[in-house]
N, C-alpha and C positions, 0 to 999 in steps of 0.2 A: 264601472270603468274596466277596462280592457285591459290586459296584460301589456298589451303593443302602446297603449295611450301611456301607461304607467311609464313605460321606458322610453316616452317620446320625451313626456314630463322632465323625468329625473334626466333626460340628453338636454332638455334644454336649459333646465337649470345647473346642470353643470357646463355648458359651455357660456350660459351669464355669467359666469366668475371664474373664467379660465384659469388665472393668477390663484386663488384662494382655492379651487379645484387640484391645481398640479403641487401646490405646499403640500395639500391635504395626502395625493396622492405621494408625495415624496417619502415619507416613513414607509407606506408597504413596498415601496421600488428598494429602499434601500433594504428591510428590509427581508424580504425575497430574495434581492440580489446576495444577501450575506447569506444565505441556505445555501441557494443555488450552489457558488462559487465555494462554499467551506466542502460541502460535500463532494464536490465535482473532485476540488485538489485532493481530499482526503483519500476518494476511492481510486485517484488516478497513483494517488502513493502507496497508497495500500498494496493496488494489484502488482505495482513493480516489485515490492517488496518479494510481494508471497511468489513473483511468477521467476524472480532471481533463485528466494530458498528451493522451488519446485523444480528449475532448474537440476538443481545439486542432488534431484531425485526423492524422491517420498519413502522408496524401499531404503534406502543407505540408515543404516547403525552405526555409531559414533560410541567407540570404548577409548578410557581412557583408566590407566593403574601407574598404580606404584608398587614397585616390587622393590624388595627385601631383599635383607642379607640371606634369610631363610628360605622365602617363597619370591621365587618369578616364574610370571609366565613365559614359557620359551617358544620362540613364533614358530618350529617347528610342530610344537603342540595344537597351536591353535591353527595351522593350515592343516592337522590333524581331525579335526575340531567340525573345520568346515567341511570335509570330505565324509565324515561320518554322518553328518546333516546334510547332505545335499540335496534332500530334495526341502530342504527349507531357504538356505542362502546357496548363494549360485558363486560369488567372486570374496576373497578379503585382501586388501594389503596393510601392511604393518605403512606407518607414516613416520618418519625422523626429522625434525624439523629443527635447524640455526640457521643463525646469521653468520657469513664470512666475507672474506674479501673477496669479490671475483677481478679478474684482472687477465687484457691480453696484452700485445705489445705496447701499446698506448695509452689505454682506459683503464680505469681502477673503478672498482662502486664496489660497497656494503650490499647484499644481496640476502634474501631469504633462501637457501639451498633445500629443497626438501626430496628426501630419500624413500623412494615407495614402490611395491611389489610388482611386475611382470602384467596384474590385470588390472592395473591402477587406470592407466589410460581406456578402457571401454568401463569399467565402473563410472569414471566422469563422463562419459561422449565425446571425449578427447578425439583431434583430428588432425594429423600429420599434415603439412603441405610437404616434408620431404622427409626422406629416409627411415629410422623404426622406431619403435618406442623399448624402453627397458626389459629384456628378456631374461628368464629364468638365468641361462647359462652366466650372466654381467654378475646375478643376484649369487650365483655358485663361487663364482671366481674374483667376485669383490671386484669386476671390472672398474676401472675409472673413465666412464662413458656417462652423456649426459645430453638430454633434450630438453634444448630450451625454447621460450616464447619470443614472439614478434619486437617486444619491447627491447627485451636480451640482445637481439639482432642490431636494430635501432641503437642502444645505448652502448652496448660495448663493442661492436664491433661494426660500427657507422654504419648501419643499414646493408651490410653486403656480409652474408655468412653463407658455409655449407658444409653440409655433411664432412667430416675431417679434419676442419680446422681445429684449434685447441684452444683451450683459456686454462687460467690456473685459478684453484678453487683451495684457496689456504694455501698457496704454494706448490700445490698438488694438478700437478698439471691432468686435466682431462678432453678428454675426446668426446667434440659433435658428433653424436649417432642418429640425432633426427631433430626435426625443427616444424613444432606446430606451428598451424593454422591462424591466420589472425584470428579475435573472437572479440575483442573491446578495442578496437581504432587503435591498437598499441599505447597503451595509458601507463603509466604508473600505478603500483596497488593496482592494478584489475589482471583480469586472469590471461593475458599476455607477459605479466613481469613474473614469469616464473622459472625455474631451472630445476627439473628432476634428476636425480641419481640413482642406482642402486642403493636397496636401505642397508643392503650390508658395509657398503662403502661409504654409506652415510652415520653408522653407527661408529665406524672406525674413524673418519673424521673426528666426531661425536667425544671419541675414545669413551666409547660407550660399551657396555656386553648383553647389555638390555635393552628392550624397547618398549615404551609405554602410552605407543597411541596405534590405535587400531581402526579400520576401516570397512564396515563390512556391508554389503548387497543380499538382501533378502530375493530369494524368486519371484516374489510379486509382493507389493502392497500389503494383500493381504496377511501375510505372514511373517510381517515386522512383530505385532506382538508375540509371535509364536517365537522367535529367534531372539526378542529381548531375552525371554523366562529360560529358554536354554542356555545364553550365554551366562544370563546371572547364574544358573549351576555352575557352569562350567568354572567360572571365576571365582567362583564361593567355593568351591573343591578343590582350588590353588592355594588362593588366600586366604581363607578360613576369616576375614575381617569385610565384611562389605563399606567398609568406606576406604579402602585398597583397590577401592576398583568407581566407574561410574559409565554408567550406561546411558546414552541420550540416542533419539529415533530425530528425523528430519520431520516426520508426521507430528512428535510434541513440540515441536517448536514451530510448524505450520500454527499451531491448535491454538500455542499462545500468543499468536501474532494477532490469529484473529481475536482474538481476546482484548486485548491490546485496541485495537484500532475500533475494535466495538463502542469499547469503554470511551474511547476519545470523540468515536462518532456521538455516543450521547451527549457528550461537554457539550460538541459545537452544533446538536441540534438547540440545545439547551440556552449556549448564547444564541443563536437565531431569533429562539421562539421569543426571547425577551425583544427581541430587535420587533416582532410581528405584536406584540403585546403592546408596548408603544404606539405601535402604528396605528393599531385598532382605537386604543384611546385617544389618537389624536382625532380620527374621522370620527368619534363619539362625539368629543369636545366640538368640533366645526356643523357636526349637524345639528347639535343643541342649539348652538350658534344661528344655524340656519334655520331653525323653528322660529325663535324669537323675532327674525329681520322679519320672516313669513306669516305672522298671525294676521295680518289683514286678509292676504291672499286664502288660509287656511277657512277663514270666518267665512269671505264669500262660497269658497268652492260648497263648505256646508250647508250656506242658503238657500245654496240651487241645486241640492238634493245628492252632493256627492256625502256617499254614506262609511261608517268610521274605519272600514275595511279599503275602501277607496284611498283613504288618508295614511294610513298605516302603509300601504303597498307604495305609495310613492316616495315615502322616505326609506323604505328601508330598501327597495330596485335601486335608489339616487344613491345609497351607501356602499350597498352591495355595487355597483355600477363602478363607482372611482377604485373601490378597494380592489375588486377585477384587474379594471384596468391597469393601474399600477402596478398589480402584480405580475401580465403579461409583460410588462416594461422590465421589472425584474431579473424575470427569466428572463430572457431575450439579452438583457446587460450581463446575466450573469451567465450564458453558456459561451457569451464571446470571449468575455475576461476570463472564463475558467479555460478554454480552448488555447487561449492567446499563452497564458501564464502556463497553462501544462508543456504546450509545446517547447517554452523557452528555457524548462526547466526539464525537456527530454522526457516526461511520459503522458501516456494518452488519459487524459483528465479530462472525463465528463460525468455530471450528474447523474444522467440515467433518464429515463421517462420514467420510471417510479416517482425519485426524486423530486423531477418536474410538475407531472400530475399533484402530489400531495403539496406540492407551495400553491400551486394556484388554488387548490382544492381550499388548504387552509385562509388564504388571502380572500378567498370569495367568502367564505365561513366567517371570519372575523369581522367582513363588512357587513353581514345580515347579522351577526351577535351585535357590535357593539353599536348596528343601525337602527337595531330593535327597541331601546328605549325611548331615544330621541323622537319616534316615531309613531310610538306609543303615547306617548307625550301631546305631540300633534292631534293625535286620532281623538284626542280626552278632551280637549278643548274644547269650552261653549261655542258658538256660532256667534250670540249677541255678546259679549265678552271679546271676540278676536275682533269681530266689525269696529268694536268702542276702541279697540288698539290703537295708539299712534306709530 
């Protein structure tokens, strides 16, 4: 018998039992569809994650100390520091970060005020829609100058701001010197709700003499490890205590993100393959099923000279065949539902054709595995034995 007679076979015996055909096939649709769709949101959440952190730059170092009554580091030293190295990091500013009241004639809000260097704004990609960003000179003279975001605009000053106007920050009246770029639809928490200062005037707020967060820009990628090992001298020859100090890269927290979502990628392959595991034993259980209804039929075809390879090929084409099937239904449900739910939830969530290839791959695989005994089964049977069936 024929490859093409086989699949005519197992076509028309599963469209004899449409109803018991689309049960059978319902476990690998469903399935499938739970690979498809877990993978799909996972990798669409993933890449927003890592494409947000990568954003904030792969070069960028992240220090963070505590200084002492005895040892601090003084930012004079450390923009020392980076001048001496430069051809390792290119930019650093020191960071000062509270909460205050901001306040104009009308509106009042609790605000994150954060206080940072002259090269802060191009270390981020920061982008003006008017006026400057914080200058050495503001940083000299402890100006009270301040460039805020879209939302800032928006929430205190009813969407109409510009260069000059003023707000009071703790009572401390300061001056708009520039006013970025939308960047997040003007949201709350996102990188529109924000208001920069000089960190020297940010420290004085602060009523601070020190500062213990640092910000700093490698020349390239590649030379983040090289500017970690310097800095930890650098710090270690202040502080004489390494837990006085803590050094984190944007690249290791890249690394364990991916770590992170690998691991998790295993869980939900994991629930899947149980999901495809079932399925497989249900199309075992129904072709078994289907042997037994079939030993008359089986007894004749052996009569008339159809030989045990004959037998074996059409059950396990007829397993293989629905499990296919079902599986393209699968997919096909699960890149709309992963398309439909990404979008609704704002990022681009698709499986992938890896993804897709290896469900169907496995889906056709589970129907020839668990189509192979039942089939087996068939091909073993006597001829006068299946004919005496009722």
């Amino acid at each position: 018998m024929s490859i093409f007679q086989a699949f005519k076979l197992a076509g028309e015996s599963i469209l004899g039992s449409k109803m018991r055909s689309f049960l059978t096939m319902l476990g690998m649709i469903i399935g499938v569809f739970s690979v498809i769709t877990l993978v799909g949101l996972m990798n669409g959440v993933t890449n927003y994650v890592i494409s947000t952190f990568s954003e904030l730059g792969t070069n960028t170092i992240t220090v963070s100390v505590t200084n002492t009554d005895t040892r601090v580091v003084d930012v004079d030293d450390v923009y020392d520091f980076v001048e001496e190295n430069s051809a390792v990091f290119d930019a650093v500013s020191p960071k000062v970060t509270s909460q205050y009241t901001i306040k104009n004639s009308t509106t009042s809000e609790s605000k994150t005020v954060t206080g940072v260097g002259e090269d802060y704004m191009d270390m981020n990609s920061l982008i003006l829609a008017s006026g400057r960003f914080i200058q050495y000179a503001d940083i000299k003279n402890r100006y009270q100058g301040c460039v805020i975001g879209s939302y800032i605009v928006d929430k205190i000053f009813d969407g109409v701001a510009s260069v000059g106007d003023t707000m009071k920050i703790d009572g401390n009246v300061y001056t708009i010197v520039g006013i970025l770029e939308e960047q997040a639809d003007s949201e709350e928490n996102s990188a529109d709700d924000c208001i920069y200062i000089p960190y020297s005037a940010a420290t004085r707020l602060a009523k601070s003499t020190s500062i213990s967060s640092y910000t700093f820009t490698a020349m390239d990628s590649d030379y983040v490890d090289i500017g970690k090992k310097l800095l930890d001298s650098f710090l270690y020859s202040i502080l004489k205590d390494e837990d006085l100090y803590n050094i984190s890269t944007m690249a290791e927290l890249l690394e364990q993100m991916n770590e992170m979502t690998d691991m998790l990628g295993l869980i939900l392959y994991g629930i899947a393959g149980i999901s495809l595991l079932v399925a497989g034993i249900g199309i075992m259980n129904i072709m078994l099923v289907s042997v037994v209804e079939r030993t008359k039929e089986i007894g004749i075809r052996k009569s008339l000279g159809a030989k045990t390879w004959d037998i074996m090929w059409q059950f396990v084409i007829e397993a293989a065949a629905i499990s296919s099937f079902g599986g393209i239904l699968g997919i096909i449900l699960g890149w709309v539902v992963t398309t439909t739910v990404g979008n609704a939830l704002g990022v681009n969530a698709a499986p992938g054709t890896g993804a897709t290839l290896l469900a169907f791959g496995i889906s056709a695989a589970i129907g020839i595995g668990f189509g192979y005994m039942p089939a087996k089964k068939a091909a073993k049977l006597n001829p006068i034995d299946a004919l005496r069936s009722e």
